[in-house]
Structures are given as structure tokens and as C-alpha cells.
SETORVO-977162 format. One line per 2 residues: number of its first residue (from 1); for each residue y, z, x of C-alpha. Coordinates in pm, 1 decimal, padded with zeros to 6 digits. Layout:
NUM	Y/Z/X | ...
! end
This chain:
1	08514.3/-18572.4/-09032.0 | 08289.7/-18858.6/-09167.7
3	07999.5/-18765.9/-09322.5 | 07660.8/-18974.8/-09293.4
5	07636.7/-19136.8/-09630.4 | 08009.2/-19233.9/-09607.3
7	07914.9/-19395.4/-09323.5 | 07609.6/-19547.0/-09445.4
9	07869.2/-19742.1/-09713.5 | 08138.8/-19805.1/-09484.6
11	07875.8/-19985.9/-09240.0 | 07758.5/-20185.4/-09539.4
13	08100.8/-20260.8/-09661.6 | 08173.4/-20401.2/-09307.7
15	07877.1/-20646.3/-09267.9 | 07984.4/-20769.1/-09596.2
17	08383.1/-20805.2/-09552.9 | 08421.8/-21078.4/-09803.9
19	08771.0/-21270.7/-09816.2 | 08986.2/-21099.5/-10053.7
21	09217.6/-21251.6/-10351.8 | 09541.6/-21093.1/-10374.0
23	09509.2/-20814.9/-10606.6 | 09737.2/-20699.8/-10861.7
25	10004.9/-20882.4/-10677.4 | 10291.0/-20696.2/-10914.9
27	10191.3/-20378.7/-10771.1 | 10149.1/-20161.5/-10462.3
29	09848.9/-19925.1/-10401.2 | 09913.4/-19690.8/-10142.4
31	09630.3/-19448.5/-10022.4 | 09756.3/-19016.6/-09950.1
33	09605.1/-18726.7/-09914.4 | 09866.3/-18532.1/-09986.4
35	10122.0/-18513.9/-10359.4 | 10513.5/-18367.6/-10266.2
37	10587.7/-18028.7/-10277.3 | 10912.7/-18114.7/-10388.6
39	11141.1/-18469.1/-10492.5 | 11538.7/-18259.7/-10463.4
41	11659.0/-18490.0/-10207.5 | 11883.6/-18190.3/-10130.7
43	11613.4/-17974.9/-10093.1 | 11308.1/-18153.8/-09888.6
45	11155.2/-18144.7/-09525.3 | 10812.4/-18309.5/-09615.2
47	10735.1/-18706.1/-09555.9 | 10571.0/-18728.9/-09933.2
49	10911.4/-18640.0/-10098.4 | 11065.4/-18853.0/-09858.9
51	10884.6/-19174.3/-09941.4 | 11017.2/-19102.9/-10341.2
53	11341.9/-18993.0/-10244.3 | 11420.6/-19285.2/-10033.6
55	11359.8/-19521.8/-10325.8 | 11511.9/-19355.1/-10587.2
57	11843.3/-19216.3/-10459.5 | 12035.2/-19392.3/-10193.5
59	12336.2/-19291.0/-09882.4 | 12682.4/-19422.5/-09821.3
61	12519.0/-19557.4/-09523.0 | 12224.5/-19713.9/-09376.8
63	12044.8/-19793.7/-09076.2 | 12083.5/-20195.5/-09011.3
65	11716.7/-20425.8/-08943.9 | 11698.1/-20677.4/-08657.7
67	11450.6/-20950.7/-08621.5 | 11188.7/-20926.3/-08354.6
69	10947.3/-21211.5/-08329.4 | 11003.5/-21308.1/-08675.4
71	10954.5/-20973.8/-08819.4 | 11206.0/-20726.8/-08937.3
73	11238.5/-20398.2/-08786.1 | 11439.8/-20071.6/-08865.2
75	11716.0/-19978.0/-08549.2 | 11952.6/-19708.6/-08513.9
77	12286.3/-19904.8/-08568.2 | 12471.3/-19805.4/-08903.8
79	12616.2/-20019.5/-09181.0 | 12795.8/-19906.2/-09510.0
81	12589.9/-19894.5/-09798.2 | 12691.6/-19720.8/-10129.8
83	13027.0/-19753.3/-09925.5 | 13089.5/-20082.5/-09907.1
85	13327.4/-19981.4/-09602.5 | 13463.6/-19663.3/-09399.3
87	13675.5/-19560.6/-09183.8 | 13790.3/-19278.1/-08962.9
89	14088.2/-19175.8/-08803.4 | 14275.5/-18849.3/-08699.0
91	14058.6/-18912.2/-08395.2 | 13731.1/-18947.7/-08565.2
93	13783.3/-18597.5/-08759.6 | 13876.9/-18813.8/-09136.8
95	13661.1/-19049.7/-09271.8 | 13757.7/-19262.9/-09563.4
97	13486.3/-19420.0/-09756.7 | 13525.4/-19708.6/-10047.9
99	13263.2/-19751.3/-10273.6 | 13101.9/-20043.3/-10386.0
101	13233.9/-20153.1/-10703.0 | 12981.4/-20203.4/-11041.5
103	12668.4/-19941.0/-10864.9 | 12517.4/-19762.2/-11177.6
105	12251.2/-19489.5/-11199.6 | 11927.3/-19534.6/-11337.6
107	12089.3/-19413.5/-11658.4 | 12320.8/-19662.5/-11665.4
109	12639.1/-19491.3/-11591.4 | 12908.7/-19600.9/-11331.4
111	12890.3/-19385.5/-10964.4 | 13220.8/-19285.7/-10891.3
113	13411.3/-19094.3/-10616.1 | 13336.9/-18804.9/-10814.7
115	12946.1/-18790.3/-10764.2 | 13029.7/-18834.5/-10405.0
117	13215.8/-18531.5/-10418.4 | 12966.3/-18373.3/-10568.1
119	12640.2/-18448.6/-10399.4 | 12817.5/-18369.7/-10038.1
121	12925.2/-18000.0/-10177.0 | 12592.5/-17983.3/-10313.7
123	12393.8/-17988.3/-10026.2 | 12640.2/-17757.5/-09873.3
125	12606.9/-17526.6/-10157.2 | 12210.5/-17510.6/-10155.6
127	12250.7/-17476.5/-09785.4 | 11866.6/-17531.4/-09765.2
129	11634.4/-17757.2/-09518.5 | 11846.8/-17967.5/-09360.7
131	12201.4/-17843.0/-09459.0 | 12290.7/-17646.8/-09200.8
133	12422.6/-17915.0/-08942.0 | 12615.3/-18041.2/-09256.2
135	12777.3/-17786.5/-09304.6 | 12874.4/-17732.4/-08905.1
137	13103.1/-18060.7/-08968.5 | 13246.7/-18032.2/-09299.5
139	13379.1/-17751.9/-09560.0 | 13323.3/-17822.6/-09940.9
141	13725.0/-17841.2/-09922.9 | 13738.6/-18117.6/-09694.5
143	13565.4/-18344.0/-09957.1 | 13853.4/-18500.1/-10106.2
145	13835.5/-18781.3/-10402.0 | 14130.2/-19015.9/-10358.1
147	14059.3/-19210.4/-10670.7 | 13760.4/-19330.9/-10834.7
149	13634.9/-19569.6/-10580.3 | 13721.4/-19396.0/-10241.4
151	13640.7/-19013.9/-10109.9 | 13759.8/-18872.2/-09808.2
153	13622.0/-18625.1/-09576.0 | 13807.2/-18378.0/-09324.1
155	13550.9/-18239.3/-09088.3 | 13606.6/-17935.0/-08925.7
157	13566.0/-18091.9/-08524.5 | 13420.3/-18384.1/-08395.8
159	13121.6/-18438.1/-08522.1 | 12965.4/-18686.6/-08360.1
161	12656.9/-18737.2/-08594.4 | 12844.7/-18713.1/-08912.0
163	12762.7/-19065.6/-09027.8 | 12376.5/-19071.9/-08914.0
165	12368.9/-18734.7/-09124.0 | 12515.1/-18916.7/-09434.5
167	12295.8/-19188.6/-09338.0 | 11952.2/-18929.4/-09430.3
169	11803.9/-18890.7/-09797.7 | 11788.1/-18537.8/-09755.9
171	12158.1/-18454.6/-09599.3 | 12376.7/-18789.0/-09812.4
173	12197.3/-18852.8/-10065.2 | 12414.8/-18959.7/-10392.6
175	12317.8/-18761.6/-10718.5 | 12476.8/-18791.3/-11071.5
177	12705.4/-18506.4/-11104.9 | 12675.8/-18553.6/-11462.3
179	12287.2/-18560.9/-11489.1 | 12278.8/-18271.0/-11278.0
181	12456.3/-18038.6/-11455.6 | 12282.2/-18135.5/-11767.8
183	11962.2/-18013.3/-11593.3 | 12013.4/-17689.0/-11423.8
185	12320.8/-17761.8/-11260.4 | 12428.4/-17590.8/-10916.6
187	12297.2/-17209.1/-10785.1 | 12370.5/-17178.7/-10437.4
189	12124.3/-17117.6/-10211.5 | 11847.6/-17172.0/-10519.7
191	11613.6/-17451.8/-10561.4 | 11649.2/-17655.1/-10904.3
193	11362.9/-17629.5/-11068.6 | 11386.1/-17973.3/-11274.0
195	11494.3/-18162.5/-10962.1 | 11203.7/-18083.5/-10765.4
197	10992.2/-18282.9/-11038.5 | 11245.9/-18550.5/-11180.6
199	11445.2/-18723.8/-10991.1 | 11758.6/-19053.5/-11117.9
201	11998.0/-19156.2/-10844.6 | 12120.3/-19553.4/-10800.5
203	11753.3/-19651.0/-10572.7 | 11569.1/-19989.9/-10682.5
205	11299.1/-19730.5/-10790.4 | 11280.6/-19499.7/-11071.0
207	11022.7/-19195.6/-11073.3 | 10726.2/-19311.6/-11245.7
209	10453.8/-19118.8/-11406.6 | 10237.7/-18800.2/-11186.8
211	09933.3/-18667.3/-11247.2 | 09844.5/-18345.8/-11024.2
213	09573.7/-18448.2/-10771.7 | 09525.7/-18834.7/-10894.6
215	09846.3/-19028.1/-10870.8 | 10240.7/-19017.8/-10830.2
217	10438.3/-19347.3/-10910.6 | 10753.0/-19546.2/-10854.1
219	10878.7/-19829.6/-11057.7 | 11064.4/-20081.1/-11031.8
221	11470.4/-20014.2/-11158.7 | 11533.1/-20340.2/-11334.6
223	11933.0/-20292.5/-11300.0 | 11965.2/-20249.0/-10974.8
225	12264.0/-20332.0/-10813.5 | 12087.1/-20496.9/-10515.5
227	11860.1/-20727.1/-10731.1 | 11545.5/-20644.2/-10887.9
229	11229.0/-20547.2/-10627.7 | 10978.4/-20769.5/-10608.6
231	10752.8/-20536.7/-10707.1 | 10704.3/-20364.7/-11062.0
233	10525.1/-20033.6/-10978.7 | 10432.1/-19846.3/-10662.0
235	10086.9/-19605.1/-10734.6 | 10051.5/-19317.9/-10462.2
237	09678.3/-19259.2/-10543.1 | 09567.8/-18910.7/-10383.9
239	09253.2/-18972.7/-10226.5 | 09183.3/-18684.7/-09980.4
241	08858.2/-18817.9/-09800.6 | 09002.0/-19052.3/-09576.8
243	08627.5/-19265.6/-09514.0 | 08697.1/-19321.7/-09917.6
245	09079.3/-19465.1/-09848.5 | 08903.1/-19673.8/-09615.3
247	08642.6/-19789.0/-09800.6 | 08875.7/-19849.6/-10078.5
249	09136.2/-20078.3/-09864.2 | 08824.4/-20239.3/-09783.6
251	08742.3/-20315.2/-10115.1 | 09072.0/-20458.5/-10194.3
253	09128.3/-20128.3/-10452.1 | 09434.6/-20029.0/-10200.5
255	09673.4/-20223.4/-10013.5 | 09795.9/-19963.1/-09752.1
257	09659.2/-19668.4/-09604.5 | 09836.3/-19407.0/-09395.9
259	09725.2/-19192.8/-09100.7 | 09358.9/-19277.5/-09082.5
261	09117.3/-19110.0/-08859.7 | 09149.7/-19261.4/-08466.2
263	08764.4/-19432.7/-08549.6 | 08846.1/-19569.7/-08847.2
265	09168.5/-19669.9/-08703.5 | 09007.2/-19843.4/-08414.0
267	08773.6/-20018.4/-08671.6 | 09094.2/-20115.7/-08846.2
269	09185.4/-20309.7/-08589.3 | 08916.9/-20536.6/-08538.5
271	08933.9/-20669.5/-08938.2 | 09073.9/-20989.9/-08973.3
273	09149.6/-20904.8/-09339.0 | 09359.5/-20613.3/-09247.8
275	09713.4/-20549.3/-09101.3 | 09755.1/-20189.7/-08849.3
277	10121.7/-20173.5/-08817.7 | 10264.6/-19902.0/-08548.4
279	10608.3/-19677.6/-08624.7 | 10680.3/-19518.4/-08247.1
281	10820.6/-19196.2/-08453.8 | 11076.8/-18956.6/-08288.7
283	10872.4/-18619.1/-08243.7 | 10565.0/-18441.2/-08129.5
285	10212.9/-18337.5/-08268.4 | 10324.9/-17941.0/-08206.7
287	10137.0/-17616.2/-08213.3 | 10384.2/-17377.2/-08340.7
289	10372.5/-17040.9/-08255.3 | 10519.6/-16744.5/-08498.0
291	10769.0/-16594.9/-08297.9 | 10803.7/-16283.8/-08510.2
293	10396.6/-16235.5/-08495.7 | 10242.8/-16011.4/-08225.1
295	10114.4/-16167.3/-08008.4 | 10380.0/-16457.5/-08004.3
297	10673.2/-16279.3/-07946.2 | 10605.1/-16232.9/-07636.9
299	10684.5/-16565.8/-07418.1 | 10475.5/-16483.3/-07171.8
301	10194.5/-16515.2/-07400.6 | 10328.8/-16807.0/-07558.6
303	10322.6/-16986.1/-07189.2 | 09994.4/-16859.0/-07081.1
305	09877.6/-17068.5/-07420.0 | 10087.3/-17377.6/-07279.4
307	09902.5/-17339.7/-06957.2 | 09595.1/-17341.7/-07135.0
309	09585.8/-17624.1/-07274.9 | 09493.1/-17971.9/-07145.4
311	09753.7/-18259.9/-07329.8 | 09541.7/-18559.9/-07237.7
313	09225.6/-18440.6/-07361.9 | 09393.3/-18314.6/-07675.9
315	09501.5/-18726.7/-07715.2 | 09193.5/-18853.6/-07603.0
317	09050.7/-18676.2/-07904.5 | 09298.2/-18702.4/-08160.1
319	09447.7/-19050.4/-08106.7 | 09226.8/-19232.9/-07839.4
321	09394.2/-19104.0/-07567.0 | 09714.3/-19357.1/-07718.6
323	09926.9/-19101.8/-07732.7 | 10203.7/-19008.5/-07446.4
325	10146.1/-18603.2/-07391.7 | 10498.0/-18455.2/-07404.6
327	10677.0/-18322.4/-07105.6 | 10984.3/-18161.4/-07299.1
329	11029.4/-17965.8/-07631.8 | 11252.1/-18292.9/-07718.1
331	11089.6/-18614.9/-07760.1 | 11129.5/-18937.3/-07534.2
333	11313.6/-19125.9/-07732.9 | 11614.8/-18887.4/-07772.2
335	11912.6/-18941.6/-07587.2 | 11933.9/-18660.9/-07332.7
337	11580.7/-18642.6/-07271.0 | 11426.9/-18493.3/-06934.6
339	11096.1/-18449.7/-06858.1 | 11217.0/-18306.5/-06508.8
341	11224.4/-17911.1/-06681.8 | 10823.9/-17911.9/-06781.7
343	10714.8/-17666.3/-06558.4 | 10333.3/-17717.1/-06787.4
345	10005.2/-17865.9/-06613.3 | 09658.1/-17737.2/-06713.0
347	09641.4/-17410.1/-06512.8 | 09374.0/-17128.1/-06653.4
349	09439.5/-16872.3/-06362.2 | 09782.3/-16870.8/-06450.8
351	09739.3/-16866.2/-06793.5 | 09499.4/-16585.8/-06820.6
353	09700.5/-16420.3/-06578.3 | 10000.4/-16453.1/-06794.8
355	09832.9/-16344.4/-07104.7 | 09722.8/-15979.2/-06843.5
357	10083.2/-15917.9/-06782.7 | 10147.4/-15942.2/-07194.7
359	09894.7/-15674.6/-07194.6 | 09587.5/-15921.2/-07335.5
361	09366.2/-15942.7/-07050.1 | 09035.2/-16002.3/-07285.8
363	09258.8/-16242.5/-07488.6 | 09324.1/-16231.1/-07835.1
365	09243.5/-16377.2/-08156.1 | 09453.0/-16584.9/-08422.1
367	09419.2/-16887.7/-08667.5 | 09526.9/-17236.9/-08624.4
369	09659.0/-17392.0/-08977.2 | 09648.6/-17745.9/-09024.3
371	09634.5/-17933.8/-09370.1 | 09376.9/-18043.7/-09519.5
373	09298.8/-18444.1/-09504.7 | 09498.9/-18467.4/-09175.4
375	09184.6/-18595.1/-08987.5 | 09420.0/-18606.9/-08654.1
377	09494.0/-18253.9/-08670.4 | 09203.2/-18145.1/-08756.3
379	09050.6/-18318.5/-08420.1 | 09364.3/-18153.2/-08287.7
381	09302.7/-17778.6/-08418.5 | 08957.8/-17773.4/-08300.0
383	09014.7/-17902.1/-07955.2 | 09285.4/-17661.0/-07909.9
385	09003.5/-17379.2/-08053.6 | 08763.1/-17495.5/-07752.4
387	09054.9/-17526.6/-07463.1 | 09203.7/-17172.4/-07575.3
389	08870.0/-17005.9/-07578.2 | 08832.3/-17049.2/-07207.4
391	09113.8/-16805.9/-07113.7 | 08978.7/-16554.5/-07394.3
393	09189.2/-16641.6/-07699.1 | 08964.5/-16667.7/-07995.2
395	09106.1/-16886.6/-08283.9 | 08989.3/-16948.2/-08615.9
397	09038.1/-17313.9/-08739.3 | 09143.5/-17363.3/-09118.5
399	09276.1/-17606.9/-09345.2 | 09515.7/-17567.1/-09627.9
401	09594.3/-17798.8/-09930.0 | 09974.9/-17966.3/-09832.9
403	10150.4/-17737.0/-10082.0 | 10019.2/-17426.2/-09980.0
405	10069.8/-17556.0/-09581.2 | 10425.6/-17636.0/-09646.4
407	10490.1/-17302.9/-09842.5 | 10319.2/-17129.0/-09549.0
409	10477.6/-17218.4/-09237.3 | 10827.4/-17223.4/-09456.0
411	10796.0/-16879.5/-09537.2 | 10659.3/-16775.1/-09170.9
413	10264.2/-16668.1/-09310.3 | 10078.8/-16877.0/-09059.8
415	10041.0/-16722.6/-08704.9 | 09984.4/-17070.0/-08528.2
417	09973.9/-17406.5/-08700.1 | 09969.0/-17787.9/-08611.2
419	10230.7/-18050.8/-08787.3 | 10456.9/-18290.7/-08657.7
421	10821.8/-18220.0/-08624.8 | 10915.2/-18580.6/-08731.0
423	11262.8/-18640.3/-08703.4 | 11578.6/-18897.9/-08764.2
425	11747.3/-19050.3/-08434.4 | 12039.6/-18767.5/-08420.0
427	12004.6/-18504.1/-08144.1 | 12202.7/-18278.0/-08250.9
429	11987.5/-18279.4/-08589.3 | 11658.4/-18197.1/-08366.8
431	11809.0/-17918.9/-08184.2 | 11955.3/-17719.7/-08495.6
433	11630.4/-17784.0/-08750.9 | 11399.1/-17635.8/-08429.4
435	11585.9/-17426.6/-08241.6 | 11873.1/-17300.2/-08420.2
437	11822.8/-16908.8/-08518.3 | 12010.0/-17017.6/-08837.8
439	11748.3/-17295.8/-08957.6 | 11491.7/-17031.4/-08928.6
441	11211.9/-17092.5/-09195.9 | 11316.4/-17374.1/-09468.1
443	11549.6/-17525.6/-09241.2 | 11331.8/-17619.3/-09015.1
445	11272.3/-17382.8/-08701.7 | 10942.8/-17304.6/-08802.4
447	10836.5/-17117.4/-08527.6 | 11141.6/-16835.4/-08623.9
449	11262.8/-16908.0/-08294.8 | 11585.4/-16669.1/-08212.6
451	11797.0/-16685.8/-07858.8 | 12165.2/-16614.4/-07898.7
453	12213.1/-16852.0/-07562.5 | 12052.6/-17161.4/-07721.1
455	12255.1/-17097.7/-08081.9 | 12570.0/-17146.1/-07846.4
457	12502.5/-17447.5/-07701.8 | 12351.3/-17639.4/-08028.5
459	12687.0/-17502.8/-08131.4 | 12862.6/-17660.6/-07821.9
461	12677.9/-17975.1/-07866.2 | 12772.0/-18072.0/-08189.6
463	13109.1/-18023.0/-08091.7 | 13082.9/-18249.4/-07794.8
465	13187.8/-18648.6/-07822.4 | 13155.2/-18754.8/-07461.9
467	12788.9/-18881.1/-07377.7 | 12744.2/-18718.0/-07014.5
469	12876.5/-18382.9/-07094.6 | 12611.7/-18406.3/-07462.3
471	12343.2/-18545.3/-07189.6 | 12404.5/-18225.6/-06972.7
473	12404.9/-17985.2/-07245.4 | 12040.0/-18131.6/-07374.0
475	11935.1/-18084.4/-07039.1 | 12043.4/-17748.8/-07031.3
477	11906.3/-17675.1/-07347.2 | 11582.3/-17813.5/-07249.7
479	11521.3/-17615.2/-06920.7 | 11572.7/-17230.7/-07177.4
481	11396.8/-17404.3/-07439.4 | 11102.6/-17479.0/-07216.8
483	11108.5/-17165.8/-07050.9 | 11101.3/-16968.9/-07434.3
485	10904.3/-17222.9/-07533.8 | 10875.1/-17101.3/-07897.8
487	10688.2/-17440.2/-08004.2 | 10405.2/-17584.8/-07762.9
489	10452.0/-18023.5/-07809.1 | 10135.0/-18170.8/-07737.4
491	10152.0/-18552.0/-07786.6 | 10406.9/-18797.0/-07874.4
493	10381.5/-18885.4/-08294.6 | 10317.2/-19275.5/-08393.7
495	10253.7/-19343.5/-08728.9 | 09980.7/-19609.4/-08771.4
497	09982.4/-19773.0/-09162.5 | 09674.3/-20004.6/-09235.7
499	09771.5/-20283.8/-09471.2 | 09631.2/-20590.0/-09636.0
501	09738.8/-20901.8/-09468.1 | 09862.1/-20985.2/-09796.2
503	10112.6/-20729.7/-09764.6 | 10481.1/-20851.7/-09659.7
505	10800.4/-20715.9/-09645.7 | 10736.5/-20387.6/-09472.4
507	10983.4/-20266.3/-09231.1 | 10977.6/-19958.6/-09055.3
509	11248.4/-19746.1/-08944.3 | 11277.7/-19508.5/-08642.6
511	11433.3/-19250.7/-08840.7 | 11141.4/-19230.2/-09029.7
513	11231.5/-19413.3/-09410.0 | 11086.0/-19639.5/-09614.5
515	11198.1/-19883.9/-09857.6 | 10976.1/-20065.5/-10074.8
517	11265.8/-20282.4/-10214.3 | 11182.3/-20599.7/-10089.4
519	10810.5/-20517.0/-10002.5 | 10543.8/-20779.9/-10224.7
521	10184.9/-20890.8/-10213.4 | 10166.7/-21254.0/-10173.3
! end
């Protein structure tokens, strides 16, 4: 929350808002509030390793841009990257994939077939975050190097979102078999300790310098195959007060902020100076719910807290009542999505007497997690405190530094907690990383969801080419899912960055990447 003094300076800073030069124009200054628990692109679920990741390693493929009114945006449609073509056959179950010819790593030696190879059975290997669905399509075996330029891949089935899962950092990204083996090498199902600091792939970004709780940095990779960026350095500067981001952009000390408060944000966009830009993001604001945890194992309880609570007020807080409240455990923009199965409205007779069938008929009382600098979940958190207290459940609101949140609801501490389940455009992806018994913890079902019934049909639709019968399944899996419901989705995520006009070049993505290879300040 803003504090009175901040304000005091922010309403000064306003009635001043003198035209701004173009600052440092070689260099980007992005405000965060939180550092990255970890850069292994093998290895991460978090957005701040994602934003180094995707600039320092690259896929075989990529999602294409299109131009809308003059302004590039990210789709969903593929196009060979690191590959500079593929292509399958045995009915879609071998993929052949060429390489570009003259790609070097940041170290300056040649990528080959062989670190193809090698990154693929890596990720298999650590089997950790995202891995799992990876490894549903393809055996280490089935990675094949044909020669030095081309790899081939034998999945085990149709797999109908093998290429958008090469197409993410953290499931196809290409590593240097050479440099990793030099530094730790391979333990399956172990983190590398080096690669979660250091990172050297074939990106037009190299990992710059980090300094715990002031800065992280990118810069630019002078030998990149793709042409130099047009910027020299990217600074990350970890500013946890977002008022002081703001102030700062104001200032012309920063040239893009991230995820700023719904006033501020408002404020944001009545400055002629500044730029909000909007990312409709695949997911939900969710209040997860530890499924192992008394009282949550218990779906009954876990409903009576769904009936509790009131979406539209909880978006009216948190975003300015933009957000869409979600009428499915899947988001909208899925394919497959329903919001026929929500059987949820606002209800607090049925909710408390849900929670007197569970045997809670005072209530109970828990904590809500949330981490720290997230202004929207905080607003979040503590209207959920105030709606949940009116059917008895007491909750205790706290905030946790992003390390110690991430480690947290990985490792199932946290009883209840709030975060966005961001994720790329691949349904089959969603359903295993939330709902899959075997992506418990790490791998993304953070809620330790378990239901032998829904296992089988993630199973079934991965397996499943033909778009009614996949359409079908989600549906199915939607109506058990929302009955369990393991994870409570609140509102529909967009991701709002505030940028100086002076700022071009940014394009963002539906599956959730950014590039700052041809971003600049001009």
C-alpha cells in the first residue's frame, strides 16, 4: 500500500511532469520487485528466470509476430528457429529437424546436432518443473543425431503439442553439452548448482553482472547470429516499493515498470509521457488450497471457500474491476474451454453449510501467502481475509520475500496462497503442470492435487490428435476438476507494463516471453 509521504512526492512529481530527454538510450532500465530463484532453463517455473532465460538461450522453434495497427504482436503460430526447418512424418510421430548453419554459443563454439541431443535428454533426465509432459512424448532413445546439422526425434504417440513444447525456454531450450559438463554436468532428478546462477546458450544476451537485492543484468552478445541488439545492457533494478518504481519511471531513472498497483496504474494512464501496454496472459489470479493440509483435503471444505467468495469484488479491488472473474479451472483463452461446468456464485448459506458437513461449523483458521511487493495480491489476500471471515474462516494475511514464496508453495509449506498460474498456449501443458498427480510440487500442481480419474484423461488427452474428441475430453476434465476443485481461480491474469514513450520495439507474446533483441530507446 502507498504510504502518505510517498504520496506527498508522487503528487509533486505529477504537477511537475517535465518533458523527458531520452535517457541512456544504449540501455534498458527495467523496474522488479522480485531477483530469480533460479536461471537453469531446465529447471524454472518463475517469470524472473524466464525474462533471463529467454534472452540468453534460445528453442528450435518460435512463436511467429503479426502486425496489428502498425505494431507487432506475439501469436501462437510456429516457425523454425535454431532449426532452420523440420519436418515430421510416420504420421506426425518423427520429426526431423536441420539446424541453422554458422549459430555459435556465447563462447564461441559451433551448436551442433549433438547439443540438441543433449539438452532434450537433459530435461528428461532432471525430470523437474516442466518435464513431465516432455517426457509423455519422447524417450531419451528416441533423440537421434543424424549428422552434425540435423537430429531426429521418435515420440512415443502423437503428441500433439510436441513442437509448442520445444517452442518453451524451460522444456527446448538449447544448452552447450560441452559447457555443461565442464560445470557440474548431469544428476538426474538434481538441480545444478552453477546453472541456477550462470547461464551461456546461443541468445542475443549474455548474463550480466547480479548483485543480491540491487540489480541483475543482461548484455548485449556482440556475435550473435541474428545481428547485434540494439541495445548494449539490460539492468533489472530491484526496487520493492512499487510508489518508488513509479516515482522513478517518472523521473526518467527507469524506462519500464511491471505490475504496478491498479491506482498507480490508472494514473499511468493518463501521462502523456508514458506508454501502459496490456499482455491478455493465459491463466488466473488463483487461491490455492493445500490438498494434503487439514482442512483442505476435504472438497467439501474447499467448495464451501469457493462459495464464499465474491469474484467481482475481489477484481474491483485488485484490478479495477478490469479483470474477467473465471468461470472454469482453465482459462478463456484455451481451446476447450467451458464455462458451462461452474456450478460457483456467491452463496454464504451454502458455504457455511458446506464447511458444517466437513465438520467446521464455527469455521476455521489458516494463512493466505502472497509475496511480498505484489501490490495486486496483496489487495487480493486481504479481500479474500474479509469475504472468508463472514462464513467463520479466520485467515491470517502474510507476505513472503519471492524466494522464500517460490520455495514454499514448491515444497507444499503454505496452507493457502495467491499467485498466478501463468501459462504457454498448449492445453495439454495446463492440465499436466495443475492437475496431474505426477507434477505434484516443482512441477507445477501446487495445490498437491491427486485424482486417479483426472491422471487418465490428461493421459488420454495428450494422446489425442483430433480437435472435437481433445475439446470433449477438456470438457470432461473441467466438470471433475471443478467439482474437486483443488485450486479456487478468481480473475483472469493481464499483465500491464508501463513504459516510456521512448521505448520501441516491445512485443509481447501470449505464451508469456520476452525478447529484448530488437527492443531500443529512441
Amino acid at each position: 500500500m502507498l504510504n502518505k509521504r510517498l504520496w506527498i512526492a508522487l503528487s509533486a512529481a505529477l504537477l511537475l511532469s517535465p518533458a523527458q530527454a531520452v535517457s541512456n538510450p544504449d540501455t534498458l532500465y527495467f523496474g522488479v520487485y522480485f531477483e530469480p530463484a533460479s536461471i537453469d532453463a531446465h529447471a524454472i517455473t518463475e517469470w524472473a528466470g524466464m525474462w533471463l532465460d529467454d534472452n540468453i538461450y534460445e528453442t528450435l522453434v518460435r512463436y511467429k509476430t503479426k502486425s496489428v495497427g502498425g505494431k507487432l504482436e506475439g501469436t501462437t503460430t510456429l516457425q523454425p528457429w535454431l532449426a532452420q526447418k523440420y519436418t515430421a512424418s510416420n504420421g506426425g510421430k518423427t520429426y526431423t529437424f536441420e539446424l541453422r548453419k554458422n549459430v555459435k554459443f556465447q563462447d564461441g563454439t559451433a551448436l551442433t546436432a549433438d547439443d540438441v541431443q543433449f539438452s532434450l535428454q537433459r530435461v528428461l533426465a532432471l525430470d523437474l518443473g516442466p518435464a513431465k509432459q516432455l517426457k509423455d512424448c519422447v524417450d531419451p532413445a528416441g533423440i537421434k543425431v543424424l549428422d552434425p546439422l540435423r537430429v531426429q526425434v521418435d515420440l512415443k504417440n502423437s503428441c500433439p503439442s510436441f513442437l509448442a513444447l520445444l517452442a518453451q525456454t524451460n522444456t527446448g531450450a538449447i544448452m552447450s553439452k560441452t559447457y555443461v559438463n565442464k560445470n557440474g554436468g548431469v544428476k538426474p532428478g538434481q538441480l545444478n548448482d552453477y546453472l541456477r546462477t550462470h547461464g551461456m546458450g546461443t541468445g542475443p544476451f549474455t548474463m550480466g553482472d547480479t548483485t543480491a537485492g540491487v540489480k541483475f543484468e543482461l548484455n548485449a552478445n556482440p556475435n550473435y547470429w541474428g545481428g547485434k541488439p540494439k541495445l548494449a545492457k539490460i539492468v533489472f533494478r530491484v526496487i520493492k516499493d512499487l510508489s518508488n518504481q513509479y516515482l522513478l519511471l517518472r523521473q526518467g531513472q527507469l524506462d519500464v515498470v511491471y505490475n504496478l498497483p491498479s491506482e498507480l496504474l490508472e494514473q499511468s494512464m493518463k501521462e502523456p509521457s508514458l506508454t501502459v501496454n496490456k499482455q491478455s496472459a493465459i491463466g488466473a489470479q488463483t487461491l490455492y488450497m493445500n490438498n494434503t493440509q487439514k482442512p483442505f483435503n476435504d472438497p467439501k471444505v474447499r467448495q464451501a471457500l469457493m462459495y464464499a467468495v465474491n469474484q467481482q469484488e475481489l477484481s474491483d479491488a485488485a484490478t479495477l474491476g478490469i479483470a474477467k472473474p473465471s468461470r472454469s479451472v482453465l482459462p478463456g483463452a484455451l481451446p476447450g474451454y467451458t464455462g458451462n461446468e461452474w456450478p460457483y456464485k456467491t452463496n454464504l448459506d451454502k458455504a457455511k453449510s458446506l464447511l458444517k458437513e466437513a465438520g467446521y461449523p464455527s469455521g476455521f483458521a489458516s494463512t493466505i501467502y502472497y509475496n511480498s511487493g505484489n501490490a495486486e495480491r496483496e489487495k487480493t489476500a486481504v479481500t479474500l481475509q474479509a469475504q472468508l471471515a463472514k462464513v467463520g474462516i479466520k485467515v491470517d494475511v502474510r507476505s513472503v520475500a519471492w524466494p522464500t514464496f517460490v520455495d514454499g508453495y514448491q515444497t507444499g509449506k503454505f496452507p493457502m496462497f495467491v499467485v498466478s498460474n501463468l501459462a504457454a498456449p498448449i492445453l495439454d501443458q495446463y492440465m499436466t503442470q495443475n492437475f496431474d498427480s505426477g507434477s505434484a510440487g516443482a512441477g507445477g500442481n501446487y495445490s498437491f492435487y491427486k485424482n486417479p480419474a483426472v491422471d487418465k484423461m490428461i493421459a488420454q488427452l495428450s494422446a489425442t490428435t483430433a480437435p472435437a474428441d481433445r475439446n470433449a475430453l477438456a470438457r470432461r476434465l473441467q466438470k471433475t476438476i471443478n467439482t474437486d476443485l483443488p485450486l479456487a481461480p478468481l480473475y483472469d491474469v493481464s499483465l500491464y507494463y508501463v513504459m516510456q514513450k521512448w521505448v520501441k520495439g516491445w512485443t509481447l507474446y501470449p505464451s508469456g516471453n520476452w525478447y529484448f533483441k530488437d527492443v531500443s530507446k529512441e
